[in-house]
DOGUKOL-103289 format. One record per residue: residue number from 1; residue in three letters; chain; x, y, z of N, C-alpha, C in turn. Coordinates in steps of 0.2 Angstrom, whole numbers, plus 2048, in hexadecimal, padded with zeros to 3 digits. Example, Ala and Ser with C-alpha at 12.3 -4.5 7.8 and 13.67 -1.06 7.14 Angstrom:
REM DOGUKOL-103289
{atom 1; 'ALA'; 'A'; {842; 7E4; 827}; {83E; 7EA; 827}; {842; 7F0; 827}}
{atom 2; 'SER'; 'A'; {840; 7F5; 823}; {844; 7FB; 824}; {840; 800; 827}}
END
This chain:
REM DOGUKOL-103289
{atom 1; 'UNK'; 'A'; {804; 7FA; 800}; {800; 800; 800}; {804; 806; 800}}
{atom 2; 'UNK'; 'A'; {803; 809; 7FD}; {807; 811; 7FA}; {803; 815; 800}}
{atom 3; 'UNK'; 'A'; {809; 81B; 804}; {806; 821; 806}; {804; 823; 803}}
{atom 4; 'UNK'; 'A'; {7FD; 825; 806}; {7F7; 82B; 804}; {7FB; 832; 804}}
{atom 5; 'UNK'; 'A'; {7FC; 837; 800}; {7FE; 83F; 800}; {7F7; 840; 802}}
{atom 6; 'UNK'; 'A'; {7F9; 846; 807}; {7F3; 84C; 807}; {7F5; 853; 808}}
{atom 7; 'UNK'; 'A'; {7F2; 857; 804}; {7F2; 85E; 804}; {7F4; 860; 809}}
{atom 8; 'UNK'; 'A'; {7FA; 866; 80B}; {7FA; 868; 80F}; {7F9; 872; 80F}}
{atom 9; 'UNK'; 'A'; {7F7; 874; 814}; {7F8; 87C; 813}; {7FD; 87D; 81A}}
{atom 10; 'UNK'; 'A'; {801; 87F; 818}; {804; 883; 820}; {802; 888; 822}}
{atom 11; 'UNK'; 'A'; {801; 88C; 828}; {800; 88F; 82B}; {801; 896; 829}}
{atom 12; 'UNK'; 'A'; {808; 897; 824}; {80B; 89B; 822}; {805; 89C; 81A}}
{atom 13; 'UNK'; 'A'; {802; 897; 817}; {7FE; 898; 812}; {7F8; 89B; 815}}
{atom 14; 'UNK'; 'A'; {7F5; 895; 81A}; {7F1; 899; 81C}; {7EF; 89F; 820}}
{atom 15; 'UNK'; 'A'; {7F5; 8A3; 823}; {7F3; 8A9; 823}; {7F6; 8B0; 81F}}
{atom 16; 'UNK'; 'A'; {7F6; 8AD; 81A}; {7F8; 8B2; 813}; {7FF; 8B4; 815}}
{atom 17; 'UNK'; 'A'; {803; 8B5; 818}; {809; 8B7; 81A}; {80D; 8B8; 815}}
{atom 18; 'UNK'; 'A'; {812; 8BF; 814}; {816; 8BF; 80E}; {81D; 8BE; 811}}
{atom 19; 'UNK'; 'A'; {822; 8BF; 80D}; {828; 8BD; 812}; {829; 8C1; 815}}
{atom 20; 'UNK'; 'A'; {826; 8C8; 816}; {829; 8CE; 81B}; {825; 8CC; 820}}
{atom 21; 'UNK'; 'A'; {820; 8CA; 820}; {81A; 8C8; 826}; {820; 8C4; 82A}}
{atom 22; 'UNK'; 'A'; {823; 8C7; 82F}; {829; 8C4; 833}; {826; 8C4; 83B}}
{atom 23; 'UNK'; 'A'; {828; 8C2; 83F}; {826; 8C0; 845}; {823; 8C8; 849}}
{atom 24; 'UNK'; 'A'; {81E; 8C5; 84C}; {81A; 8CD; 84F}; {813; 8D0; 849}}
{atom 25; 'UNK'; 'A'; {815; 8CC; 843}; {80E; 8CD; 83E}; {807; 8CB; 843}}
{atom 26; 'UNK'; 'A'; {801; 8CF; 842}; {7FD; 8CD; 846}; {7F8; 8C6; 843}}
{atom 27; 'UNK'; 'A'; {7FA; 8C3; 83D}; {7F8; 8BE; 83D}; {7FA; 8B9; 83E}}
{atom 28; 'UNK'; 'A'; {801; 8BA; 840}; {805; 8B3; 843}; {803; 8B1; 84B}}
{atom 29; 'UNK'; 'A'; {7FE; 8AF; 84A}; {7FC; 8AF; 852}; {7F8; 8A7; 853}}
{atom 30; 'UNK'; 'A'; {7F9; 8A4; 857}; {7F7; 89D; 85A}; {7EE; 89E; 858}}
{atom 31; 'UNK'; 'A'; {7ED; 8A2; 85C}; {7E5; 8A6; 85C}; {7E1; 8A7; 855}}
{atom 32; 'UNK'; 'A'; {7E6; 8A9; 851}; {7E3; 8A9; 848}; {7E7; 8A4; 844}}
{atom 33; 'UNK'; 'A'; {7E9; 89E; 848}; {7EA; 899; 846}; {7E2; 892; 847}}
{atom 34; 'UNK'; 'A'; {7E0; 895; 84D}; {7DA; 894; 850}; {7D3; 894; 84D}}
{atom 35; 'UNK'; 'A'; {7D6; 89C; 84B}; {7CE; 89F; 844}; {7CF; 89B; 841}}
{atom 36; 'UNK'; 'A'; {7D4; 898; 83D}; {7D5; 897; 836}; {7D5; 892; 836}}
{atom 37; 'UNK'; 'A'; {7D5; 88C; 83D}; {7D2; 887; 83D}; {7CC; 887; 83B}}
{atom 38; 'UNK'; 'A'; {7C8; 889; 840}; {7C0; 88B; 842}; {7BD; 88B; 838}}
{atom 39; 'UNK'; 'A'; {7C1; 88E; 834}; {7BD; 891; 82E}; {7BE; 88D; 829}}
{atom 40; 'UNK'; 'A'; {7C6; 889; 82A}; {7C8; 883; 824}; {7C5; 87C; 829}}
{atom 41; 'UNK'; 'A'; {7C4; 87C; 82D}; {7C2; 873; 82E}; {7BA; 875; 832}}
{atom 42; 'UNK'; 'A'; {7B6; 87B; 82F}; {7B0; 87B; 82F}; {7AB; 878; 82E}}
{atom 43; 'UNK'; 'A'; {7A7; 873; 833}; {7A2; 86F; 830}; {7A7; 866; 833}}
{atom 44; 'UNK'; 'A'; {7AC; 867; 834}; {7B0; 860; 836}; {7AF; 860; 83C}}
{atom 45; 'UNK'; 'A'; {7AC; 858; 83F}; {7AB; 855; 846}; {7AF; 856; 84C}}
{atom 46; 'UNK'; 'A'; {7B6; 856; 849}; {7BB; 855; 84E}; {7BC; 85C; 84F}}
{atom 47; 'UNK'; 'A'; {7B8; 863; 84B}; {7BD; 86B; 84D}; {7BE; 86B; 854}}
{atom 48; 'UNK'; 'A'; {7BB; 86A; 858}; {7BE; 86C; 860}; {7C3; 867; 862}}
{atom 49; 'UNK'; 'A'; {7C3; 862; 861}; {7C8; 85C; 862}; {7CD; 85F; 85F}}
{atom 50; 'UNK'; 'A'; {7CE; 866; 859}; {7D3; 867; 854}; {7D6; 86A; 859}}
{atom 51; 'UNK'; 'A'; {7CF; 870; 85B}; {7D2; 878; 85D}; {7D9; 876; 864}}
{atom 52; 'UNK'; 'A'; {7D4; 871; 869}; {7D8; 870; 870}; {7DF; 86B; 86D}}
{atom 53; 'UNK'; 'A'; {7E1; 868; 869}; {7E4; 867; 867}; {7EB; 86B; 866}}
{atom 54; 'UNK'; 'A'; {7E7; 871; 860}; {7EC; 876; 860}; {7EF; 879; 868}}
{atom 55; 'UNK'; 'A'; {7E9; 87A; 86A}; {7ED; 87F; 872}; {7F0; 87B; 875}}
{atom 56; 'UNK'; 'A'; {7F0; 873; 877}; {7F7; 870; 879}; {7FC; 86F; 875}}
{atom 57; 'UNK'; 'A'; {7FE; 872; 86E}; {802; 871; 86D}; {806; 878; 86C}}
{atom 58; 'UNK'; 'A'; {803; 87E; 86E}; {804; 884; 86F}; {808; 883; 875}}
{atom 59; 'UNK'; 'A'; {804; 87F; 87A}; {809; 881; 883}; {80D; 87A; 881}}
{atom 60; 'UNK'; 'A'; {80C; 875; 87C}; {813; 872; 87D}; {817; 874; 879}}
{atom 61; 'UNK'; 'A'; {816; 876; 875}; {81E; 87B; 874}; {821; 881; 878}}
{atom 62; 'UNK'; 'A'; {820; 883; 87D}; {820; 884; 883}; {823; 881; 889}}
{atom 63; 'UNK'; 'A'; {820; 87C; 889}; {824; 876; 88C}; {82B; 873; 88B}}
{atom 64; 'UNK'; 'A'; {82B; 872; 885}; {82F; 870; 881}; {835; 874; 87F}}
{atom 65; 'UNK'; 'A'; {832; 87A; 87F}; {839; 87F; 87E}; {839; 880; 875}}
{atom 66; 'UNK'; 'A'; {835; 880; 872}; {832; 87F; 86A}; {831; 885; 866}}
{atom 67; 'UNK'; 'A'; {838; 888; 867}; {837; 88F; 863}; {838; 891; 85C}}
{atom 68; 'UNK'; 'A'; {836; 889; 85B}; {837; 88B; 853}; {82F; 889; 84D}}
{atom 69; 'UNK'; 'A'; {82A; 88D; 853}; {823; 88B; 851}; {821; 88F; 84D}}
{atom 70; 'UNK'; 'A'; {824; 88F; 847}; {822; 897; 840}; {81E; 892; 83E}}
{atom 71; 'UNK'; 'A'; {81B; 899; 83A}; {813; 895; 836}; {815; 891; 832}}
{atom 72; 'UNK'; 'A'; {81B; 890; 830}; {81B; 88A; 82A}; {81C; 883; 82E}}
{atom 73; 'UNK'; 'A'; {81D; 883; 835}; {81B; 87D; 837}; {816; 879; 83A}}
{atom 74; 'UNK'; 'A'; {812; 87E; 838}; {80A; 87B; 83B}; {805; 87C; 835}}
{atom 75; 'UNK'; 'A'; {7FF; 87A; 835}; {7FD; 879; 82E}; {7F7; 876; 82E}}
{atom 76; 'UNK'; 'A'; {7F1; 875; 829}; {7ED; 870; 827}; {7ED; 86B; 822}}
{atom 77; 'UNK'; 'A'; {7EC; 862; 826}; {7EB; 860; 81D}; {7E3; 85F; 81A}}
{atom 78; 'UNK'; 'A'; {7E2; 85E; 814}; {7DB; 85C; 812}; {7DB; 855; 814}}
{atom 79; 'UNK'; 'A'; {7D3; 856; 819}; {7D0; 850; 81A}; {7CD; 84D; 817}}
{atom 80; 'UNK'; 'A'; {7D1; 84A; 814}; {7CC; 844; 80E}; {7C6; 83F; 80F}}
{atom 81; 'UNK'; 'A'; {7C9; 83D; 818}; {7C4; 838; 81A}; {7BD; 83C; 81C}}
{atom 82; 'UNK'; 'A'; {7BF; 842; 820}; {7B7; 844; 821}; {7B5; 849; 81B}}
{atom 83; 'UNK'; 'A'; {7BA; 84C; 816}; {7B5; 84F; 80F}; {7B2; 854; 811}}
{atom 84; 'UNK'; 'A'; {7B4; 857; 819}; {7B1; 85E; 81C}; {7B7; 863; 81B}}
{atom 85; 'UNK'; 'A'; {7BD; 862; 816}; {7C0; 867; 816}; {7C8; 866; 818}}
{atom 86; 'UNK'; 'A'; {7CA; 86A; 81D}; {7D0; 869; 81F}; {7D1; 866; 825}}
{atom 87; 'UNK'; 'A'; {7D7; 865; 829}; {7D8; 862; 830}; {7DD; 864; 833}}
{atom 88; 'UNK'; 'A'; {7E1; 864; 83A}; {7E6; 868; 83C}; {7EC; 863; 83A}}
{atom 89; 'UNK'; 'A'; {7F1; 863; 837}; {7F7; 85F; 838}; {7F7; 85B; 83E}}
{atom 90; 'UNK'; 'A'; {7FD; 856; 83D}; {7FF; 854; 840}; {807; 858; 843}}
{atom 91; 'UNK'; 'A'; {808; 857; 84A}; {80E; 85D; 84C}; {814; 85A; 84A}}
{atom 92; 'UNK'; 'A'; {819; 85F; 847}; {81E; 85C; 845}; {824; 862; 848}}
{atom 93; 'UNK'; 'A'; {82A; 861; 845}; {82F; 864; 847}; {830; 869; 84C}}
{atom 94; 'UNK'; 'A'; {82D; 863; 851}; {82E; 865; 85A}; {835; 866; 85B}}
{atom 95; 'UNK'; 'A'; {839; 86B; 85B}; {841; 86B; 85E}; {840; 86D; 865}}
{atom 96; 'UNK'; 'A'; {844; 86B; 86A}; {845; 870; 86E}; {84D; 873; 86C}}
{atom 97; 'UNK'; 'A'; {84D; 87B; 86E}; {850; 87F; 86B}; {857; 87F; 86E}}
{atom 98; 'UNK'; 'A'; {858; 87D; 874}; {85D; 87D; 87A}; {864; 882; 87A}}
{atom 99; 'UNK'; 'A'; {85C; 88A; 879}; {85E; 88F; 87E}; {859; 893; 87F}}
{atom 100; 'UNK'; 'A'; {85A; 897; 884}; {854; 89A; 884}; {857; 8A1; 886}}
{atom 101; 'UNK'; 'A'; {851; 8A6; 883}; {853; 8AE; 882}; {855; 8B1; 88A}}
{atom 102; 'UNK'; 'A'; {855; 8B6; 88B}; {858; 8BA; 892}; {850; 8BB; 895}}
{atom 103; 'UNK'; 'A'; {84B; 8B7; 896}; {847; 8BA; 89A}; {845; 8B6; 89E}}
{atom 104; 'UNK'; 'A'; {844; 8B8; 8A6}; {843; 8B2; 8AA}; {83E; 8AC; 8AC}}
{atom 105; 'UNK'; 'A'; {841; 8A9; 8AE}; {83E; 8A2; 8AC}; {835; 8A2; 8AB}}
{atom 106; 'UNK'; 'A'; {831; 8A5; 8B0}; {82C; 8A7; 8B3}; {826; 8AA; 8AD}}
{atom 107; 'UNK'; 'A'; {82D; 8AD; 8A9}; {827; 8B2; 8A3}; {826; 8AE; 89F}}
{atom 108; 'UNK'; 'A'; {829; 8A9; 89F}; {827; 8A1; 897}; {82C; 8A1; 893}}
{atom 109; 'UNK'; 'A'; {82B; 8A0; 88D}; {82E; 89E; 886}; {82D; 8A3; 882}}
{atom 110; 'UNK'; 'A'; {830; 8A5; 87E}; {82D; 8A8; 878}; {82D; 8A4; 873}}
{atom 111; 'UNK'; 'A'; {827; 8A6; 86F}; {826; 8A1; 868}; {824; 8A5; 865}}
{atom 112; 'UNK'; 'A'; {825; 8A1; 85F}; {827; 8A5; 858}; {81F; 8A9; 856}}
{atom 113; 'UNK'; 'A'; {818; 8A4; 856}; {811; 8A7; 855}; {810; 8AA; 85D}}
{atom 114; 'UNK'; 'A'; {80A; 8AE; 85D}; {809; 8B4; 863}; {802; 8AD; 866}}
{atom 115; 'UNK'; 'A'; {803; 8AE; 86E}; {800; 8AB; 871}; {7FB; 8AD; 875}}
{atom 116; 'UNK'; 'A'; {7F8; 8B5; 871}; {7F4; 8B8; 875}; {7F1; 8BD; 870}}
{atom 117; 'UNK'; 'A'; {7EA; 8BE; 871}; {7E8; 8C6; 86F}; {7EC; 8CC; 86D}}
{atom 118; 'UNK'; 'A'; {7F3; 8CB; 873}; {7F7; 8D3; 872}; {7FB; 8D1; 86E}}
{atom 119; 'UNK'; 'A'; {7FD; 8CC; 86A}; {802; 8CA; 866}; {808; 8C7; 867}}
{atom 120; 'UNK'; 'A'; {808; 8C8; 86E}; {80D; 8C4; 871}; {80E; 8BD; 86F}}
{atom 121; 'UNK'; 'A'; {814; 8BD; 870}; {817; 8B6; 86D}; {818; 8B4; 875}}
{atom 122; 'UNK'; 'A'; {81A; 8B6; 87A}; {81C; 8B2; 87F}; {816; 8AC; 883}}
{atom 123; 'UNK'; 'A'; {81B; 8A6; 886}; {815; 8A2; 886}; {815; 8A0; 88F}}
{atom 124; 'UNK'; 'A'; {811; 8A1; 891}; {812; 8A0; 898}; {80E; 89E; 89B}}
{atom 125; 'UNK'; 'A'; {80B; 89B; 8A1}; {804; 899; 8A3}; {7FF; 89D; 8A3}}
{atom 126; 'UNK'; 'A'; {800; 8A5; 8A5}; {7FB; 8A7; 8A6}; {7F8; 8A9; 89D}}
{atom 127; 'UNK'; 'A'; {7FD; 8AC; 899}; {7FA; 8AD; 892}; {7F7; 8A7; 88E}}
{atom 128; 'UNK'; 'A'; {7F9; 89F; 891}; {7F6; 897; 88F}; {7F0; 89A; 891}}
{atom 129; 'UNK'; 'A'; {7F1; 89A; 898}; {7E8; 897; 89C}; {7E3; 89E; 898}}
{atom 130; 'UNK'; 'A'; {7E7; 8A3; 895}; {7E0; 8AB; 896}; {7DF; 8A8; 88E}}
{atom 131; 'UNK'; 'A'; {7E4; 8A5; 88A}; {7E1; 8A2; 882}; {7DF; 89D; 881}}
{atom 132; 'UNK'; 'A'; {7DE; 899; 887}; {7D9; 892; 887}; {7D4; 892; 884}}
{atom 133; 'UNK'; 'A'; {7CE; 896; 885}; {7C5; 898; 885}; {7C6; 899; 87C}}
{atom 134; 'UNK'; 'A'; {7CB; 89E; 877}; {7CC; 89D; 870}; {7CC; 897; 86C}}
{atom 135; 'UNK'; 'A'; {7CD; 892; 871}; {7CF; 88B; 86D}; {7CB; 886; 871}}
{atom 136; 'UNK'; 'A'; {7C4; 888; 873}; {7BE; 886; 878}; {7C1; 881; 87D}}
{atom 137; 'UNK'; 'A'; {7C7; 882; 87D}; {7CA; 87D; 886}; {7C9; 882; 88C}}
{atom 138; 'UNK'; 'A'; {7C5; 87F; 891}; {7C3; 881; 898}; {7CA; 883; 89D}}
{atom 139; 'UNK'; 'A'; {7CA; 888; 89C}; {7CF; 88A; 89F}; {7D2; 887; 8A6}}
{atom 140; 'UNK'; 'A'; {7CD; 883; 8AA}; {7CF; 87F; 8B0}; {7D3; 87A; 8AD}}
{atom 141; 'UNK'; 'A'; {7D0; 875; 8A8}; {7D2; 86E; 8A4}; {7D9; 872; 8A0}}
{atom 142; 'UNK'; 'A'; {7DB; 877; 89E}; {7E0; 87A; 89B}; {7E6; 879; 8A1}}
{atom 143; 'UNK'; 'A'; {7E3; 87E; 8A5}; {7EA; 87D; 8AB}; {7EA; 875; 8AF}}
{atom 144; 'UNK'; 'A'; {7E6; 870; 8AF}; {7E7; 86A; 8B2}; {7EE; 869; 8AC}}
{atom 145; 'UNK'; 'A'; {7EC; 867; 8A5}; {7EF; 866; 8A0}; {7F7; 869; 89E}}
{atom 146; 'UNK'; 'A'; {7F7; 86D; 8A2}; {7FD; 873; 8A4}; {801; 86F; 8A7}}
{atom 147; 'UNK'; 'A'; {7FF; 86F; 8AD}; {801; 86C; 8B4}; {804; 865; 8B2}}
{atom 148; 'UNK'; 'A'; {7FF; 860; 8B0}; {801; 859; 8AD}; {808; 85A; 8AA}}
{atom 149; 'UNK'; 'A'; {807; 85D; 8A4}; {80A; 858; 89D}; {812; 860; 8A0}}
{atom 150; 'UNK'; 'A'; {814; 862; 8A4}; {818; 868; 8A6}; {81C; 864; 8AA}}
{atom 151; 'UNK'; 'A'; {818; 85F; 8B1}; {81B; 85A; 8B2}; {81E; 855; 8B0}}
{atom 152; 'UNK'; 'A'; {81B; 853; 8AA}; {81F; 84D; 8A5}; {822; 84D; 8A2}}
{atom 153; 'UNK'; 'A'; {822; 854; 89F}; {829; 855; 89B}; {82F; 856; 8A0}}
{atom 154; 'UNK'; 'A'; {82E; 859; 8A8}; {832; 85B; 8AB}; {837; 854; 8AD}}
{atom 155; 'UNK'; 'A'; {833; 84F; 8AD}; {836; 848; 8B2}; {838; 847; 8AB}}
{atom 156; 'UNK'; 'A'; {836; 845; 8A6}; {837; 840; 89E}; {83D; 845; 89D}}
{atom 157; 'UNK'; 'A'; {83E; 849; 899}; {840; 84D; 893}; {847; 84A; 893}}
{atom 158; 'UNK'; 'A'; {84B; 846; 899}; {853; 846; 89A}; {853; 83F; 896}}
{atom 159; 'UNK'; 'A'; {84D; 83B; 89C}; {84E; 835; 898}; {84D; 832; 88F}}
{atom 160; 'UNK'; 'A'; {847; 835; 88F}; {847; 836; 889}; {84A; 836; 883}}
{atom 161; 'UNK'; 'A'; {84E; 83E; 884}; {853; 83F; 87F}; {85B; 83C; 881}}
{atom 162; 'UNK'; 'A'; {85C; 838; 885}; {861; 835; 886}; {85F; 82E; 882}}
{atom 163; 'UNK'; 'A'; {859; 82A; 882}; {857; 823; 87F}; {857; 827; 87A}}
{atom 164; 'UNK'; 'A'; {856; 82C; 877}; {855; 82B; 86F}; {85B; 830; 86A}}
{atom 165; 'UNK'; 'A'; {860; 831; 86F}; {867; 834; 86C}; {86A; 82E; 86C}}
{atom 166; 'UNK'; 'A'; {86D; 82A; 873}; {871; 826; 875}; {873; 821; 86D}}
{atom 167; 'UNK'; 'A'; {86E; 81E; 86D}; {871; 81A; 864}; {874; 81C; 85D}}
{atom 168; 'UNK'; 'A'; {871; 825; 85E}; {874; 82A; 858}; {87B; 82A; 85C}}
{atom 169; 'UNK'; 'A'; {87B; 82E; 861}; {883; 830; 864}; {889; 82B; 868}}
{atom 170; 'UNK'; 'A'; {885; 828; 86C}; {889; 822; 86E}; {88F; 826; 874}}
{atom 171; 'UNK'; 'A'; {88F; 82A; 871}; {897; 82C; 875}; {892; 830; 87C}}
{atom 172; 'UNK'; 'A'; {893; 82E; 882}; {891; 832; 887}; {891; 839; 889}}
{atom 173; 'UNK'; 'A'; {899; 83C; 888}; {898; 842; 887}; {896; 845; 882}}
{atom 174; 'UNK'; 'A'; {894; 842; 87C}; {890; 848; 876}; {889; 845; 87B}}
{atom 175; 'UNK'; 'A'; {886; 843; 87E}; {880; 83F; 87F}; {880; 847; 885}}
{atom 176; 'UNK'; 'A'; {884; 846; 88A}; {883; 84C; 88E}; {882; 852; 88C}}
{atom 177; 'UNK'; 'A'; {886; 852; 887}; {887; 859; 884}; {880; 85A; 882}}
{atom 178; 'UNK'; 'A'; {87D; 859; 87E}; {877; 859; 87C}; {872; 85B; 881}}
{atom 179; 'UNK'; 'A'; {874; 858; 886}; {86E; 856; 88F}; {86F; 85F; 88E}}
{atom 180; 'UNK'; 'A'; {876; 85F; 890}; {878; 867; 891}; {873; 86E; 88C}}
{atom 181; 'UNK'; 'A'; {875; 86C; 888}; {872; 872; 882}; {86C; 873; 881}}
{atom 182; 'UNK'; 'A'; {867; 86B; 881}; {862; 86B; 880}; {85E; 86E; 88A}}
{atom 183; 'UNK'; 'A'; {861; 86E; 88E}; {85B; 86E; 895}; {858; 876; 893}}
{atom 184; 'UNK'; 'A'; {85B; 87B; 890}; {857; 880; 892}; {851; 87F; 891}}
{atom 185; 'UNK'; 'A'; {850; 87C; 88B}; {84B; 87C; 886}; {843; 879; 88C}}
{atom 186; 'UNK'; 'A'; {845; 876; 891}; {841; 872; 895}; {842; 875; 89D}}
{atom 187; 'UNK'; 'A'; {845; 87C; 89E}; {843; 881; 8A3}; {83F; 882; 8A6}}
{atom 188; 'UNK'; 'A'; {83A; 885; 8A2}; {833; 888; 8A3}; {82E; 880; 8A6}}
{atom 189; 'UNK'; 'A'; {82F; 87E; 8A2}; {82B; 875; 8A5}; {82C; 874; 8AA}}
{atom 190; 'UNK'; 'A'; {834; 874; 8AB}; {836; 872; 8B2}; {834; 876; 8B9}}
{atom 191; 'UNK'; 'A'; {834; 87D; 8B4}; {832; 883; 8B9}; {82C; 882; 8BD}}
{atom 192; 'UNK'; 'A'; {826; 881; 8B7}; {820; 880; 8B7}; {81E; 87A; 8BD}}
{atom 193; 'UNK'; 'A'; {821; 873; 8BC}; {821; 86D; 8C0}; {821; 872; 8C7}}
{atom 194; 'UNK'; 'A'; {826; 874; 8C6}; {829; 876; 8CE}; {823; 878; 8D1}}
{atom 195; 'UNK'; 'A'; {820; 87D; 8CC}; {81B; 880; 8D1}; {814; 87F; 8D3}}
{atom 196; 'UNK'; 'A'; {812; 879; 8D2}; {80E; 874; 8D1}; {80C; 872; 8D7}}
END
């Protein structure tokens, strides 16, 4: 069996963006990533399954330290199976960045799309929790979901990227080095755990 292609539009398509439209454009925003859900997967069963979908994966790149969320890496494909239109991708090129800018730990992440009405790019629990209600997730069930998956990255993240480098790198000290480079990236998570 041959993989099935499906259309894809990226984020950068779908909000008409030109190359000057550079970071701080008002449509580069999670929030009119949202709309634009709402208007291409209009009439599909799953849109709210889509939208809360997208908001966790706004605060996991947040988590995760995922400063490389430009519109071309988020997107829609055509739904062929439901023939209602479009659907949200599937998440792809999650890096954690491993470093993080001069702001302290407290005030979040900055990301590349804005995570709030004001344009802000910075991502942090209270700008999460106040954009939850735009992507119909209950702002309580937002910050449980905070809490939760804040903690998991904070315990996993070592192990993890240790079991899945160690076979590329083999050498201990590139294995560490990497531990090193990559922990900023999982700060904020960590932070967050803490204060739980």
């Amino acid at each position: 069996m041959q993989p099935m292609r499906h259309l894809f539009a990226s984020a950068h398509t779908v909000f008409r963006l030109r190359p000057e439209d550079t970071q701080g454009h008002p449509a580069r925003s999670y929030l009119n990533l949202a709309d634009q859900l709402r208007r291409w997967a209009h009439g599909s069963d799953t849109l709210e399954q889509q939208l809360r979908e997208l908001w966790r994966r706004m605060a996991f790149n947040a988590l995760v330290g995922n400063v490389d969320d430009h519109p071309r890496n988020h997107g829609f494909l055509r739904d062929q199976a439901e023939g209602t239109g479009w659907r949200l991708s599937p998440a792809f090129d999650v890096t954690p960045a491993g470093s993080r800018a001069h702001v302290p730990i407290e005030d979040g992440v900055p990301l590349l799309l804005a995570t709030g009405a004001d344009n802000r790019s910075m991502a942090n629990k209270a700008r999460l929790l106040a954009s939850a209600p735009h992507f119909d997730v209950d702002v309580a069930e937002a910050e449980g979901w905070l809490t939760r998956t804040a903690t998991q990255v904070a315990q996993r993240w070592d192990a993890m990227i240790r079991e899945a480098a160690a076979p590329i790198l083999g050498d201990v000290a590139q294995l560490s080095q990497l531990i090193a480079d990559v922990r900023p990236s999982f700060a904020y998570a960590e932070w967050l755990a803490s204060q739980a």
